[in-house]
N, C-alpha and C positions, 0 to 999 in steps of 0.2 A: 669644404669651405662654404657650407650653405645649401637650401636646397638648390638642384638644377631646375632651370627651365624647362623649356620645351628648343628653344634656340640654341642653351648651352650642349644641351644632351644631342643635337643634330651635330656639331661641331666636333663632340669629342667622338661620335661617330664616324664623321669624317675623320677624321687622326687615326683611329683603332683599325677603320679601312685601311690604310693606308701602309700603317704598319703591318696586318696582316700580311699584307698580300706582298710584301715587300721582305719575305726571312732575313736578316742578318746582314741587312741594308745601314743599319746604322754601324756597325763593323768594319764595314769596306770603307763605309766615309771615313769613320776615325782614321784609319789604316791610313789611306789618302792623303788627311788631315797632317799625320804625321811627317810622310815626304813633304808636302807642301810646304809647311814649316820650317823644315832642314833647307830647305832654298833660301825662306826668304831671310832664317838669321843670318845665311853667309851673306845675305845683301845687305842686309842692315848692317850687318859688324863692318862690312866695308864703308855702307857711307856715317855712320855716326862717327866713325873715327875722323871722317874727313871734314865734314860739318855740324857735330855738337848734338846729343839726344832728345835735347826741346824741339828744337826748327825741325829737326827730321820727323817726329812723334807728330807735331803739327803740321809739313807739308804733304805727311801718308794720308793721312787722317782724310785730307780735304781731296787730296786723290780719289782715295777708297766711297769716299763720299758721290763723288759724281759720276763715279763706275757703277757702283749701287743704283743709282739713281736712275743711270740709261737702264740698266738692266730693270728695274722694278718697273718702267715706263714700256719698256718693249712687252713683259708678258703681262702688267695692269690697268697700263694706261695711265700710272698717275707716276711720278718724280719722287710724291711722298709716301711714305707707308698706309696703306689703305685698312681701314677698319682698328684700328689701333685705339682703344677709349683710355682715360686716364690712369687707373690703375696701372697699365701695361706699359705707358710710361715712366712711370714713376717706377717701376722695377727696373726695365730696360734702362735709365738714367744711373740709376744707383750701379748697376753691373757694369754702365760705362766706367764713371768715376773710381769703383775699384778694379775694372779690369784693364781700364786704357789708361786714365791718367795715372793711376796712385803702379798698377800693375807693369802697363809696358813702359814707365817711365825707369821703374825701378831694374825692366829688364835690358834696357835697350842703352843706358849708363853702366852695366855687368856686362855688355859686349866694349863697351868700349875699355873699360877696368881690366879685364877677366878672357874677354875673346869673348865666340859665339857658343864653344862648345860647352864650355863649362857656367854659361849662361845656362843652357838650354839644359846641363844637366842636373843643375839647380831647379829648372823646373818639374823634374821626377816629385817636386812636392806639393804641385798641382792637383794631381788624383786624392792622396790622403786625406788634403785639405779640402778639395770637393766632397770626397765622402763623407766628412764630419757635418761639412755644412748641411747636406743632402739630408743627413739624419736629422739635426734639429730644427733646419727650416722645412724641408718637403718629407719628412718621416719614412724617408727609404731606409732600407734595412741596412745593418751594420754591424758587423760578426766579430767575436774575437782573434780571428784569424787578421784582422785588419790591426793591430798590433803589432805580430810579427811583422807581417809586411812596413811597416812603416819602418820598423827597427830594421830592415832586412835594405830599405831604398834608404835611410843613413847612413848604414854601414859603407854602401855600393857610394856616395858621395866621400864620404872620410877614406874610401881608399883612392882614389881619384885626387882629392885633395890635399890630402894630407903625405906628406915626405919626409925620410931619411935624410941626415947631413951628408954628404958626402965622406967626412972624415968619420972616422970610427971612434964611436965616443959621443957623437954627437944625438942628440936629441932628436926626436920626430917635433915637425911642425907646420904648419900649414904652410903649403906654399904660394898662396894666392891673398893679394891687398885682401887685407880684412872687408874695406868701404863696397870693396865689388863683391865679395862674398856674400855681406848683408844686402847686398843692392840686388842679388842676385835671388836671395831668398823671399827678398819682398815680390820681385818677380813674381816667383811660381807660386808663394800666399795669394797673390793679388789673383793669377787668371782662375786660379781653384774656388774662392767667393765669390769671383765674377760670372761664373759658370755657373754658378747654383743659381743667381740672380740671374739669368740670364732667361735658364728654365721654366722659375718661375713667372717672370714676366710673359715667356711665350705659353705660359697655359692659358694667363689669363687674354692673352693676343686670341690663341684657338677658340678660346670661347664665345668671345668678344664679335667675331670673324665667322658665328654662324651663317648670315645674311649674305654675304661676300661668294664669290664666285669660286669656284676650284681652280681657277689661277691664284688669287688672293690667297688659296691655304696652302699652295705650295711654295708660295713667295713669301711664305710668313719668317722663317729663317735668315732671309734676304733684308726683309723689311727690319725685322729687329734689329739687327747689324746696322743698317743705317741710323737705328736710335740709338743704339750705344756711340757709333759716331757723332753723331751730333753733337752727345756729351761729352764727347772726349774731345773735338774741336774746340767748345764753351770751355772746356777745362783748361786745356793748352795754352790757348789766347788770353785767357783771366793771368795765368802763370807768367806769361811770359809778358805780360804787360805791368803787373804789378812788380816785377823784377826788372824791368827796363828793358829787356833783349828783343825783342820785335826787329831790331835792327841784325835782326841775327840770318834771317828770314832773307835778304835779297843777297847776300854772300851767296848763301846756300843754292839757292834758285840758278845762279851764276856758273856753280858747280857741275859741269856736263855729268861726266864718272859719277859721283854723288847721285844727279839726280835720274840718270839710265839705272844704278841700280836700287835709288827707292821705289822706281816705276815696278821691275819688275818684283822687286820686295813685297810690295803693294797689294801687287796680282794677288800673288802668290799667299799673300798673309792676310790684312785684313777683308780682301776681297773675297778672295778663294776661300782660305783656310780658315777663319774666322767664321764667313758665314754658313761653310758646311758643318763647322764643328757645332755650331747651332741648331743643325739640319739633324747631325748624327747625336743631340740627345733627346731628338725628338723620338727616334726608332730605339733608343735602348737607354739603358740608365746611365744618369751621368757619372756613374764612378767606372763603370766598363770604356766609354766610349773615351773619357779621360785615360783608363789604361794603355792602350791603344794609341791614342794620341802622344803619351808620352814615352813612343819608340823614337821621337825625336834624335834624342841625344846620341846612341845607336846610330841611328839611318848617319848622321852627319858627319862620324869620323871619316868616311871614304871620301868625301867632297871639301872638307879641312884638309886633309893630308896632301892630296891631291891639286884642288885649286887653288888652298891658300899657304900653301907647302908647310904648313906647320907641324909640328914634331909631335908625336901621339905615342906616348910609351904605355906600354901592357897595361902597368897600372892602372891606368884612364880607360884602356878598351876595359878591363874586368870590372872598373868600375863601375863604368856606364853599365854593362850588363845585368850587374851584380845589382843595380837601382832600377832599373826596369822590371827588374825579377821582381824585385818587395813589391813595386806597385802593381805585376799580376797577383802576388797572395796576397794583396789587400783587398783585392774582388774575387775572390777564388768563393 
């Protein structure tokens, strides 16, 4: 993207340091990323059911916001993201708007439709859609083995979702509200483009961020995350004001259960898991670290079954598996 400087090329220095000395540090994260996740949809699915996926989308948001906030303060010194120039906003803004508003809006309405599980197993199509993106915006490579795979994680959802009548004779058909199915898809589209923009904004964040301190470039992951926040607050609030619901917001608040499990949703999501998933495609590409990430749906059957005694027939486990699988041969 032009010639480097002498500041850029110190920066990306820094990074390639980093990653060195760090083997298969973006891995773990992902890994990490994925449990992390599996917690905080069974928190979400519980409180969107009880107060509505605007107000909750919006009071996470602003949680996630001033957790970020203390943390970027404690190792930078500042509340705001440090060294941050226009470009890098203008990405990080964009990956909000399709990963927080248009993305978890569309995910966190598929928990309340659909449950968590088959939320989160719709997002198995996060990775492929990362990987395409990857390809025509950051020119990472892309195999025809990523085909299969794709054909390999629809199949692993259409057996999941799709059922036999009971009576013999009867037809296969979906067995999930169509509105949560497609709510569910825009999900996982949504965090798979928000991911690639994500990336991209935090190159140009590294570069930007030569001058800055070795605290500064390891909070750069931190800090981005608080700019997709931003925009996903701005976004929330625009929504919910031109729609009239702002009054939706002090129920909610009101909501003890509700709001013990957005806190810990919170942690666990946009804080935690959000901003390391930003961290971990910093150490490896983002269709790997996607892969990875998307053991989700996997990790979450035992804590569905279990916490929220929901019923999970074979189908669903080979599913899940069987969609996890296509999106390792999409990076293979």
């Amino acid at each position: 993207m032009g010639i480097q400087g002498p500041d850029q090329r110190e920066a990306e220095g820094k990074m390639d340091g980093l990653k060195n000395g760090m083997a298969y540090l973006g891995e773990f994260i992902s890994l990490g990323v994925a449990f992390s996740w599996a917690i905080t949809a069974l928190c979400f699915e519980y409180a969107s059911k009880r107060v509505g996926a605007l107000a909750l989308n919006l009071l996470r948001l602003i949680l996630a916001f001033l957790l970020l906030g203390a943390l970027l303060y404690v190792f930078t010194g500042s509340f705001w993201p440090v060294g941050a120039d226009g470009k890098t906003w203008v990405w990080l803004s964009v990956s909000g708007l399709v990963g927080f508003v248009f993305g978890d809006f569309c995910l966190f309405y598929s928990y309340v439709l659909i449950g968590s599980r088959f939320g989160q197993l719709l997002m198995t199509l996060a990775p492929p859609t990362a990987a395409i993106c990857g390809a025509l915006i950051l020119h990472e490579s892309l195999h025809l083995l990523a085909i299969v795979g794709m054909v390999v994680t629809l199949c692993g959802i259409a057996i999941s979702v799709i059922s036999r009548g009971e009576k013999s004779g009867e037809r296969m058909h979906i067995k999930l509200p169509l509105k949560g199915l497609w709510m569910g898809i825009g999900g996982g589209v949504g965090q798979g483009v928000g991911l690639v923009f994500s990336k991209l904004g935090m190159e140009y964040y590294g570069r930007n961020a030569a001058n800055q301190s070795v605290d500064v470039v390891h909070m750069i992951p931190f800090a981005a995350s608080q700019i997709r926040i931003i925009t996903g607050i701005v976004g929330f609030v625009l929504i919910l004001g031109v729609s009239r619901r702002l009054g939706l917001l002090l129920p909610a608040v009101k909501d003890g259960r509700a709001m013990k499990a957005l806190f810990w949703g919170t942690v666990f999501g946009p804080f935690l898991g959000v901003s390391f998933s930003l961290m971990a495609v910093q150490y490896t590409e983002s269709g790997i670290a996607s892969t990875l990430m998307a053991l989700t749906p996997v990790i979450i059957l035992l804590p569905a079954a279990f916490w929220l005694k929901q019923k999970i027939t074979w189908a669903e486990v080979i599913g899940a598996i069987v969609s996890v699988g296509g999106v390792s041969l999409f990076f293979l």
